[in-house]
C-alpha positions as CSV (number, residue, x, y, z in Angstrom):
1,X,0.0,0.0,0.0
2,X,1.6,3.4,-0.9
3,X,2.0,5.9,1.8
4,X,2.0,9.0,0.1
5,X,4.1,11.8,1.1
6,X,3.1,15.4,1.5
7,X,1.9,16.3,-1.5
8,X,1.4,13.5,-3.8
9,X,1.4,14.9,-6.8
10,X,5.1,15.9,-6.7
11,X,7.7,13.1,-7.7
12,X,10.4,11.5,-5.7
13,X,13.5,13.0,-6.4
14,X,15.5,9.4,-5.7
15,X,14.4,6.0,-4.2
16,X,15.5,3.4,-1.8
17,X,15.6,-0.3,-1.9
18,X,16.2,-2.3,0.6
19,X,14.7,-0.7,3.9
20,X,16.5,-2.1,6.7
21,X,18.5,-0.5,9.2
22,X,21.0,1.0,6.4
23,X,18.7,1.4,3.8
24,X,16.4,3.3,6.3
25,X,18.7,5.7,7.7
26,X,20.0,6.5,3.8
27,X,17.0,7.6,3.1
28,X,16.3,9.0,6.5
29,X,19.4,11.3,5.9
30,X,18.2,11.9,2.1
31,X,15.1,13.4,3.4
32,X,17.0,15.6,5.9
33,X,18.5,17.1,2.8
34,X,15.5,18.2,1.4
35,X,14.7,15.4,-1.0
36,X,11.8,13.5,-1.9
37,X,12.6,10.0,-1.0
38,X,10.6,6.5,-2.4
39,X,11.2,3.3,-0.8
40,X,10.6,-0.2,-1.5
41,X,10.8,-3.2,1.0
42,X,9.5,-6.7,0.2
43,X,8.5,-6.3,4.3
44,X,5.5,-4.0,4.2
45,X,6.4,-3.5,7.4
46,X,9.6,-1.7,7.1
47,X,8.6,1.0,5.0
48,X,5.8,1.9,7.1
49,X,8.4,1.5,10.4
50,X,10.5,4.3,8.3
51,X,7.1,6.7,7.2
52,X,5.7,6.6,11.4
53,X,9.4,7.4,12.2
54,X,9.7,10.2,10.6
55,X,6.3,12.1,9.8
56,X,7.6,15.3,8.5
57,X,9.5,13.4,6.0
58,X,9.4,13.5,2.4
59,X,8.5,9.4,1.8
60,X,6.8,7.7,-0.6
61,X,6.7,4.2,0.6
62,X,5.6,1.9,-2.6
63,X,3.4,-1.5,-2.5
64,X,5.7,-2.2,-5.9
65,X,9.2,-1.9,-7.8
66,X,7.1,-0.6,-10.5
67,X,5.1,2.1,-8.7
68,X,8.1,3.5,-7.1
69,X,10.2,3.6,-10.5
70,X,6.8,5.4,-11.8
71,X,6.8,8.1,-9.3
72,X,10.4,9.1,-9.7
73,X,11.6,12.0,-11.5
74,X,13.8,11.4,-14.6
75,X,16.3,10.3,-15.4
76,X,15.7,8.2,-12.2
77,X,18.0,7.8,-9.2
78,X,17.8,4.6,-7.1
79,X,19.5,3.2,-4.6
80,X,19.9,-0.4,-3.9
81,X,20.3,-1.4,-0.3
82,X,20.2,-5.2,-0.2
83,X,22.3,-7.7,0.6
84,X,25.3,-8.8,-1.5
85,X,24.7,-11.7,-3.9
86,X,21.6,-13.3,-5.9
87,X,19.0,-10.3,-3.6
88,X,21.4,-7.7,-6.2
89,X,20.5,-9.4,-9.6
90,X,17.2,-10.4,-8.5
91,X,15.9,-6.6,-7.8
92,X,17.5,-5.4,-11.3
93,X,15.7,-8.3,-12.7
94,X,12.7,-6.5,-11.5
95,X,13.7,-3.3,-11.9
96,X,15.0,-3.5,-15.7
97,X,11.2,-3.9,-17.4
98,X,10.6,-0.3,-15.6
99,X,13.9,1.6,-16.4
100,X,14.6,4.3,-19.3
101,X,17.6,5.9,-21.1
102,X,19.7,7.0,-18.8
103,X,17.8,6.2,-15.3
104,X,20.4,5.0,-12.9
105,X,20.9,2.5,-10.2
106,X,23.0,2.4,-7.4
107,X,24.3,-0.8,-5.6
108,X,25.2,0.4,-2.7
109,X,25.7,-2.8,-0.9
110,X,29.1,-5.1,-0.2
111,X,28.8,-6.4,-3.6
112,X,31.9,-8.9,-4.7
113,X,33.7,-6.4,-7.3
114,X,33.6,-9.4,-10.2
115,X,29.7,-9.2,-9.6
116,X,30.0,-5.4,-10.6
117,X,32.0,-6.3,-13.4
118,X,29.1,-8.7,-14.6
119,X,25.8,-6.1,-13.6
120,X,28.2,-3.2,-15.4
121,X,28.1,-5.3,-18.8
122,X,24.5,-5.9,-18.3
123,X,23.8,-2.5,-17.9
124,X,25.7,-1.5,-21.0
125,X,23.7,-3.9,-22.9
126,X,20.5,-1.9,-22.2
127,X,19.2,1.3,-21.5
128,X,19.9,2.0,-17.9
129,X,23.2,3.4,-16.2
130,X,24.8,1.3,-13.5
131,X,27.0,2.7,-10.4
132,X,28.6,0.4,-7.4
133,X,29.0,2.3,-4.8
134,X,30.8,1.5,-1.2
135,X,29.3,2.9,1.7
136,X,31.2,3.4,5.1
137,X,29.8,4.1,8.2
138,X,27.5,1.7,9.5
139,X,24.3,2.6,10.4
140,X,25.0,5.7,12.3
141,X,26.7,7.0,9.3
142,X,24.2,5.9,7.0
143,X,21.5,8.7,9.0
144,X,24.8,11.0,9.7
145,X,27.1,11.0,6.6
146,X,29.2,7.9,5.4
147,X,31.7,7.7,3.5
148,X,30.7,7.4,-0.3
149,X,32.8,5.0,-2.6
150,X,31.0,5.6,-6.2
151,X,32.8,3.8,-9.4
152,X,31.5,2.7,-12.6
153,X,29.5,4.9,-15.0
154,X,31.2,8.7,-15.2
155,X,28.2,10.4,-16.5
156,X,25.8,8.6,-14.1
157,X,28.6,9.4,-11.3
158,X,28.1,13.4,-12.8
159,X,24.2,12.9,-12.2
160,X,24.2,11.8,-8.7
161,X,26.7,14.1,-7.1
162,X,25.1,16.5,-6.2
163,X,22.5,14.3,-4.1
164,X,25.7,12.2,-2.5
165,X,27.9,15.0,-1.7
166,X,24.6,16.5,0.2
167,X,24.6,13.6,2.3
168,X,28.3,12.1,2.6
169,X,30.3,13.1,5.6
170,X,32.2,16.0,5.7
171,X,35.7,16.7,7.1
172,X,38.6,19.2,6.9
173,X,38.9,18.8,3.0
174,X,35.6,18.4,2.2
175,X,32.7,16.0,1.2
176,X,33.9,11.9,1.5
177,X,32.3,10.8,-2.0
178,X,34.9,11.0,-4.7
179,X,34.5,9.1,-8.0
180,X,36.6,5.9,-7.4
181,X,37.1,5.4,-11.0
182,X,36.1,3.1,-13.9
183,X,34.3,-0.3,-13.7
184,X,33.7,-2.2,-10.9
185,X,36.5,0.5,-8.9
186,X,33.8,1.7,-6.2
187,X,33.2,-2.0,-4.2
188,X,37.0,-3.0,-4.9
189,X,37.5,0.1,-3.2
190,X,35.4,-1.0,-0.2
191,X,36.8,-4.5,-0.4
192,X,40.1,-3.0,0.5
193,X,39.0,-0.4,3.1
194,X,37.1,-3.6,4.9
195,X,40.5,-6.2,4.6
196,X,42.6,-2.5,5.9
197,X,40.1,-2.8,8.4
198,X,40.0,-6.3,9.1
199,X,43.7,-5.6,9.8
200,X,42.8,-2.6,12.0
201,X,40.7,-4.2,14.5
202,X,43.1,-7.5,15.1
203,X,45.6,-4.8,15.7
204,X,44.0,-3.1,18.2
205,X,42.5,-6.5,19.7
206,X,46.2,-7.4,20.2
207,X,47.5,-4.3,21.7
208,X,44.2,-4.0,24.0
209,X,45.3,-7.9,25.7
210,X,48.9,-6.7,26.1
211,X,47.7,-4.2,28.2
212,X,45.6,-6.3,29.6
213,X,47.5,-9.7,29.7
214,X,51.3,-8.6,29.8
215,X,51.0,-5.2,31.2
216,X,48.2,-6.2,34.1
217,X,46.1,-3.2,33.4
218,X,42.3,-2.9,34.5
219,X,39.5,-2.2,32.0
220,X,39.2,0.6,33.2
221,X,42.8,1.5,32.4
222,X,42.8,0.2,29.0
223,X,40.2,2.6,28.2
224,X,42.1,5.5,29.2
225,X,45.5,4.0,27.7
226,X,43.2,3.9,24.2
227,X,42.1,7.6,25.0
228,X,45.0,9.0,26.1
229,X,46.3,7.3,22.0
230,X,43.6,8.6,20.8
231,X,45.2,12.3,21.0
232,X,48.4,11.4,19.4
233,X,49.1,9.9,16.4
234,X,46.9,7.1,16.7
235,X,43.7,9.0,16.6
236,X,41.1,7.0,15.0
237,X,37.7,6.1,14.9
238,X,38.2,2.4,16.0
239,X,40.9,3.3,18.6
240,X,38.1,5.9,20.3
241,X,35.4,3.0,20.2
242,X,37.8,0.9,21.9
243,X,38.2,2.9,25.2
244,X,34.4,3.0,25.5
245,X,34.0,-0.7,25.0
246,X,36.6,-1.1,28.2
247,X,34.4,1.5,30.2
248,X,31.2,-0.6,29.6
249,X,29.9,-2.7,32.8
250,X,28.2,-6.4,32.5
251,X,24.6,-5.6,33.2
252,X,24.4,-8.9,35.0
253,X,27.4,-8.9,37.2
254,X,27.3,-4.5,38.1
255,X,31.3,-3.8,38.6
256,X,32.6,-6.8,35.9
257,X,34.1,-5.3,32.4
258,X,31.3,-6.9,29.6
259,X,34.0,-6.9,27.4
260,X,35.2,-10.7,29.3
261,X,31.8,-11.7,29.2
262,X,31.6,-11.4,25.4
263,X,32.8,-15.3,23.5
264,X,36.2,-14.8,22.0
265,X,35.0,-16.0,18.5
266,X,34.8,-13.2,15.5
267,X,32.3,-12.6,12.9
268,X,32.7,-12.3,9.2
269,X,30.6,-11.4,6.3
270,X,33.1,-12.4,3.4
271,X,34.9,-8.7,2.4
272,X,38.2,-10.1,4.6
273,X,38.1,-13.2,2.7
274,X,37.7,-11.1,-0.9
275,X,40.7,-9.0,0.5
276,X,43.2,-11.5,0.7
277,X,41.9,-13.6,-2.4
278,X,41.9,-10.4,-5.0
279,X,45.8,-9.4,-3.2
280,X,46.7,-13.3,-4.1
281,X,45.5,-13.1,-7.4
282,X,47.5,-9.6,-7.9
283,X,50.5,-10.6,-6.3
284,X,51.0,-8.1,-3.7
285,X,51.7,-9.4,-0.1
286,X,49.2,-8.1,2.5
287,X,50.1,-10.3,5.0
288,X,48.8,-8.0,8.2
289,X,45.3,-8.5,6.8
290,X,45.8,-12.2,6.0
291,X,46.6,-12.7,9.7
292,X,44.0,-10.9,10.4
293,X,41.2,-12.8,8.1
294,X,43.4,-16.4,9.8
295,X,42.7,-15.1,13.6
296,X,39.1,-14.6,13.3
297,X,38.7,-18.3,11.4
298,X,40.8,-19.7,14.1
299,X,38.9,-17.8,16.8
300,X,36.0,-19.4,15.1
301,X,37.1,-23.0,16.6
302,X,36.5,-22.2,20.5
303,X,36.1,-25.9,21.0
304,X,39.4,-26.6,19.2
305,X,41.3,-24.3,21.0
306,X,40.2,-25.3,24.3
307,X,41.3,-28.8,23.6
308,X,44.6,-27.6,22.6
309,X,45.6,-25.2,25.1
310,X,45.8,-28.8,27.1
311,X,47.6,-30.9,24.6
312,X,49.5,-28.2,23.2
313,X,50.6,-24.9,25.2
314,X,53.8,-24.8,27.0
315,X,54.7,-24.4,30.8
316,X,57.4,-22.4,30.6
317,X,56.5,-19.3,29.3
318,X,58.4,-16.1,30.7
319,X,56.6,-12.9,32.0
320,X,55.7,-10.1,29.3
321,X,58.7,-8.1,30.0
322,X,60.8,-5.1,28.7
323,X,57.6,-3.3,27.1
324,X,55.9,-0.5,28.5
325,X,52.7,1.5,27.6
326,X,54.7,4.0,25.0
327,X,56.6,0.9,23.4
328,X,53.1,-0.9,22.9
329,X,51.6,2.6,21.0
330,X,54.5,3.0,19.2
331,X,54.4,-0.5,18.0
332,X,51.1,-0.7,17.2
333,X,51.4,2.9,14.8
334,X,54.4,0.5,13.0
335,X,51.6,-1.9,12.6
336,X,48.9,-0.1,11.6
337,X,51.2,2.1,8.8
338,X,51.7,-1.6,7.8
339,X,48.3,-3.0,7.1
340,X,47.6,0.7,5.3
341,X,50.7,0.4,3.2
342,X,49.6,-3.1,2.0
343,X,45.8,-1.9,1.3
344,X,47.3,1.0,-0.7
345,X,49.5,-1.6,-2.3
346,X,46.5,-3.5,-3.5
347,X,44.2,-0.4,-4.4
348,X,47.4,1.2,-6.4
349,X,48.3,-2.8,-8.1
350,X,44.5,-3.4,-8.9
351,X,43.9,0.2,-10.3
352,X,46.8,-0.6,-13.1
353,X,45.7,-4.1,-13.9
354,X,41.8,-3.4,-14.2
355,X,42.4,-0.4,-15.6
356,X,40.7,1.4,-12.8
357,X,42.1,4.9,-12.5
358,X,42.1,5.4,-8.7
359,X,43.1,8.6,-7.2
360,X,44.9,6.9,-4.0
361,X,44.9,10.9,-2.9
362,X,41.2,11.2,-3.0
363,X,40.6,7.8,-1.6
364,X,42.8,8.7,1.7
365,X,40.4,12.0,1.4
366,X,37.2,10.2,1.3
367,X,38.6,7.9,4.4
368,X,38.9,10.9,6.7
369,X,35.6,11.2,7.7
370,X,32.5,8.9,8.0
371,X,33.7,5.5,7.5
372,X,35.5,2.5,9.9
373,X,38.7,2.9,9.3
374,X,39.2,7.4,9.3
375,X,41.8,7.9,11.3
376,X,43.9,11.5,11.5
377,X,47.0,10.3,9.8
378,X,44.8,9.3,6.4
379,X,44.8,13.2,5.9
380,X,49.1,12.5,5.8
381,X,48.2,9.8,3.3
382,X,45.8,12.4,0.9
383,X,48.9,14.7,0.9
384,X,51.9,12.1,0.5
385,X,49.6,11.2,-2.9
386,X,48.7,14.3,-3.8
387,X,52.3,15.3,-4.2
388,X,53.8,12.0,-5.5
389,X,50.7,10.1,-7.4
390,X,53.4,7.8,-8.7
391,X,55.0,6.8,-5.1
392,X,55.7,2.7,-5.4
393,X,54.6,2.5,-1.6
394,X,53.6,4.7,1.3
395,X,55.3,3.3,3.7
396,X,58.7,4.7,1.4
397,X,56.7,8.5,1.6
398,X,59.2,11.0,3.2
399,X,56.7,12.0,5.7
400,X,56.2,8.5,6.9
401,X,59.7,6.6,6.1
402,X,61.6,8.1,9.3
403,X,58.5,7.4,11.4
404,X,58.2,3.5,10.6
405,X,61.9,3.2,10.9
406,X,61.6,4.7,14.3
407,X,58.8,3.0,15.1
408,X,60.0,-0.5,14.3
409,X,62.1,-1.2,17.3
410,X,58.9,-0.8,19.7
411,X,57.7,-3.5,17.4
412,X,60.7,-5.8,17.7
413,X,60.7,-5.9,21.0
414,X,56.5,-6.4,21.5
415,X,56.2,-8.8,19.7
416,X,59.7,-10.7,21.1
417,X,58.0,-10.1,24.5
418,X,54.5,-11.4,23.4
419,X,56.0,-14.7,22.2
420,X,58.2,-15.6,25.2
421,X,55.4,-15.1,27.4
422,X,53.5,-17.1,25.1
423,X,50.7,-14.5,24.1
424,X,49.4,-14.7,20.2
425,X,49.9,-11.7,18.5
426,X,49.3,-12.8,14.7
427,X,48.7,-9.4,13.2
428,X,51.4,-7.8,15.5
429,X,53.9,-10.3,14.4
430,X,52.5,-10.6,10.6
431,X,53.2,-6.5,10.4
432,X,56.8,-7.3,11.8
433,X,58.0,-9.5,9.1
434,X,56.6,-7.5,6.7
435,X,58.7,-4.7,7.6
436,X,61.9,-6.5,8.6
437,X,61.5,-8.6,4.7
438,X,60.7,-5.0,3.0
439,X,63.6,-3.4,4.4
440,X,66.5,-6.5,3.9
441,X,67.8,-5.7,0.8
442,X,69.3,-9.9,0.7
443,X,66.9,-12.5,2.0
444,X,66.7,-16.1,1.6
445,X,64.6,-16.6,-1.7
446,X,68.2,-17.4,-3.1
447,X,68.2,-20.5,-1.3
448,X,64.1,-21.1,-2.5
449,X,65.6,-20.6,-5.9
450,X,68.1,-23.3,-5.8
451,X,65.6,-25.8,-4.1
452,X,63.2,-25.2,-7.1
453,X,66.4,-25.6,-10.0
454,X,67.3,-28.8,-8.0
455,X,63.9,-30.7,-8.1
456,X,62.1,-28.7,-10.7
457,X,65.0,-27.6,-13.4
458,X,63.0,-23.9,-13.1
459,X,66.8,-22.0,-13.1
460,X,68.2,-19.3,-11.4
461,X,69.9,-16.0,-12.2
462,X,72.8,-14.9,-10.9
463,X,73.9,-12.0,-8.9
464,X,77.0,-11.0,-11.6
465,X,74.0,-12.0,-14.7
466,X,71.1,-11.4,-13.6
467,X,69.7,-11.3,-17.4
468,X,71.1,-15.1,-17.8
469,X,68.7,-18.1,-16.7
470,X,71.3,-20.8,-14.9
471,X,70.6,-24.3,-14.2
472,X,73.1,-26.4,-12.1
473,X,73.5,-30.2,-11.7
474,X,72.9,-30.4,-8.0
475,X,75.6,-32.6,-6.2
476,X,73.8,-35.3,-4.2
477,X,75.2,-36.9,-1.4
478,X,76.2,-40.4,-1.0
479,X,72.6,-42.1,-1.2
C-alpha cells in the first residue's frame, strides 16, 4: 500500500531499496537534505516503520518496484540497499522492465567487485546506467554521513553528485564521496578499506590484551590508555570505540568489564576473505590483513582451542617483559602504517591491472571522515599522494619513512616479549615481518631458488647475470 508523502502529486526526487537498518537511515538522511525520497521493501512493514518514524518526512513508501520507479523523477536515481549476492541481480531483474535511457541505479551494498564487473556489462547492454558504490559508516553513518565509494559509469557518477555529496560526511577537505574510477572501482574500493580494516581491529584486539594480559592493566585502564592514544598519532575512529567498549559494565554482574563476558569467536561477512583472495591473485603481499582474516577463522574453533591449550601450550612461558605502555603505541602505529601500506599496495596494483584509474589521494580523502577505518593520519596519506601520485609505496613516503623506521624497534621488542610469554599476537607479528622482509635488501629466496632448479629444473639467475637463466646439476650426497 503506498504511503504517500506530503503532496502526492510531486515526484520523488531518488528512491530506496532495501529498507533495513541501512537502507532506512540513507534515506532518512536523504530526506534531511531536502529530498523526496521512495522506498521499497519486500516487508511491508519496514517502510511503514520508516514513514511513522519520521512524519515530517518526504516518503513515498511503494506496495511495488514498479510504482516507485513510476513516481520518480527522470532520469531516475535509485539506490539499492540489499544484501550482497543473488537479492542484487534479482531486484535489477525486477527493476530493468521499468527503467529508461539514462535512469540509474545504485548498488550500494558489499557487492563482490567481479559481480559489478558482470551487472556493469548488463547494464551496458541496455538502456539504464549502473554505479557500485561503497558505503562506510555503519548505520550511524548511514543517518549522519558515510563515506561514499562511487565507481563505474562517469556520466551517471556526474548525475548523482550532487545528491551524495549533500549527504556524505564531511571533514577538513571536504565531502567523503569521490568518483573511485572506472568499472567495478567503487566496491573493490570498499573490499580493501574492509581487509585494511580487518587488519585494524586484530591490531587493536592485540594491543588492548597486552595491556591487559602482559601489562596487568584494568579495564578501566585500557580505556584510558586507548584515549590518552587517541590524541596522538593514533587517533582513529576504531581506537576511540575501543576505550568505550573497556568502560562498559556487564549488566548482569554491576562492577565486571562486559568486554570478558563477550565469546572470544569473531564474525565475518566475506569482504576479509575477498581482501586476501583479489591481493593473491594480484601478487601483492598483504600479510597484516591475511593474519588478520586467519585469527578470526581460528577464533571461530573455540572448541578446538580449548582442547589444545591442554595438549599443546607450554609451561614455561616467561613474564611479558621489557615493554611498557609508549613501546606498545608505538608498535602498534608501526603496525597499523603496515596494514595501510599493504591496502594501498593493493588499491594502487588493482587500479593498473583493471584499468581502474584510482586517485589513491582522494581515496585517503574520502577515508577521513565517516567510514570505519578514518583515522587523522589518512589526511598524511591524501597529501603524501597528492604530491607524488606515482609513489611505489607509502610506507617509502618522506613524511612517513623516518616514522616506521623509528617505530619498528617498539615493534621488535613487542612482539619478542608477546612470544616468550606465550601470548598470540598474529597481526602484531604478521606486520613485523613485513617490515623486517621489505627493508632486507638480501633475504633467503636465493636458497628457495636453488631448491626449485634442484627438483624442478625452473633455473636461477645470478647476482653477476642477472639477465642469464642458470641451471646447475645439484651434487647429491652419497645415497
Amino acid at each position: 500500500m503506498t504511503q504517500p508523502s506530503p503532496d502526492s502529486e510531486a515526484l520523488d526526487d531518488v528512491a530506496v531499496v532495501g529498507l533495513g537498518v541501512m537502507g532506512a537511515n540513507l534515506a532518512r538522511n536523504f530526506a534531511r537534505r531536502g529530498l523526496r525520497v521512495g522506498g521499497f521493501d519486500l516487508d511491508p512493514g519496514a517502510g511503514a516503520r520508516l514513514a511513522a518514524s519520521e512524519p515530517d518526512g518526504q516518503f513515498c513508501i511503494s506496495a511495488s518496484l514498479a510504482e516507485m520507479v513510476a513516481r520518480l523523477e527522470r532520469p531516475r536515481r535509485i539506490i539499492l540497499l540489499v544484501n550482497a549476492g543473488p537479492a542484487v541481480d534479482a531486484v535489477l531483474d525486477g527493476l530493468a522492465p521499468h527503467l529508461e535511457a539514462d535512469d540509474i541505479v545504485v548498488d550500494g551494498g558489499n557487492s563482490l567487485y567481479t559481480d559489478t564487473d558482470r551487472r556493469n556489462a548488463r547494464a551496458a547492454s541496455e538502456v539504464w546506467r549502473f554505479v557500485g558504490m561503497g558505503i562506510s559508516g555503519g548505520s550511524e553513518g548511514a543517518l549522519l554521513g558515510p563515506s561514499l565509494m562511487p565507481g563505474g559509469d562517469v556520466e551517471a557518477w556526474r548525475r548523482l553528485s550532487p545528491v551524495l555529496t549533500a549527504i556524505s560526511a564531511k571533514s577538513a577537505s571536504g565531502p567523503c564521496v569521490t568518483y573511485c574510477g572506472r568499472g567495478s572501482a567503487g566496491h573493490f574500493v570498499k573490499m580493501t578499506h574492509n581487509g585494511i580494516e580487518y587488519g585494524d581491529m586484530q591490531l587493536i584486539a592485540e594491543a588492548a590484551t597486552l595491556l591487559r594480559r602482559g601489562l596487568g592493566q584494568s579495564a578501566a585502564q585500557v580505556s584510558a590508555t586507548f584515549a590518552a592514544w587517541n590524541e596522538q598519532e593514533l587517533d582513529s575512529y576504531l581506537i576511540d570505540i575501543t576505550a568505550d567498549i573497556f568502560l562498559a559494565d556487564d549488566p548482569q554482574q554491576p562492577g565486571a568489564p562486559l568486554v570478558d563476558a563477550i565469546v572470544d569467536q569473531a564474525g565475518q561477512k566475506g569482504t576479509g576473505r575477498w581482501t586476501v583472495m583479489a591481493a593473491i591473485e594480484l601478487g601483492v603481499p598483504i600479510p597484516t590483513i591475511a593474519a588478520a582474516l586467519d585469527a578470526r577463522a581460528l577464533s571461530s574453533g573455540r572448541g578446538l582451542r580449548l582442547e589444545a591449550e591442554g595438549a599443546l601450550r607450554p609451561r614455561d612461558a616467561e613474564p611479558f617483559a621489557g615493554v611498557d605502555v609508549d613501546t606498545l603505541r608505538r608498535a602498534l602505529f608501526a603496525s597499523k602504517m603496515a596494514s595501510y601500506t599493504q591496502g594501498f599496495a593493493m588499491l594502487r596494483a588493482a587500479s593498473a591491472e583493471r584499468d581502474y584509474g584510482i586517485d589513491l589521494a582522494e581515496v585517503a580523502r574520502i577515508w577521513t571522515a565517516g567510514c570505519i577505518i578514518r583515522a587523522g593520519f589518512l589526511g598524511v596519506i591524501s597529501e603524501t599522494y597528492r604530491a607524488d601520485p606515482e609513489l611505489p609505496l607509502l610506507a617509502l613516503a618522506p613524511a612517513l619513512a623516518p616514522q616506521l623506521r623509528e617505530a619498528t624497534p617498539a615493534l621488535r621488542r613487542t612482539v619478542s616479549a608477546a612470544a616468550l610469554a606465550g601470548i598470540p599476537v598474529p597481526a602484531l607479528s604478521a606486520s613485523l615481518g613485513w617490515l623486517e622482509t621489505l627493508a632486507t635488501a638480501r633475504g633467503s629466496a636465493n636458497i628457495i631458488q636453488a631448491q626449485r632448479d634442484y627438483f624442478g629444473s625452473h633455473t636461477y639467475r645470478r647476482i653477476d647475470a642477472p639477465d642469464v637463466p642458470v641451471h646447475t646439476d645439484w651434487p647429491r650426497r652419497g645415497r
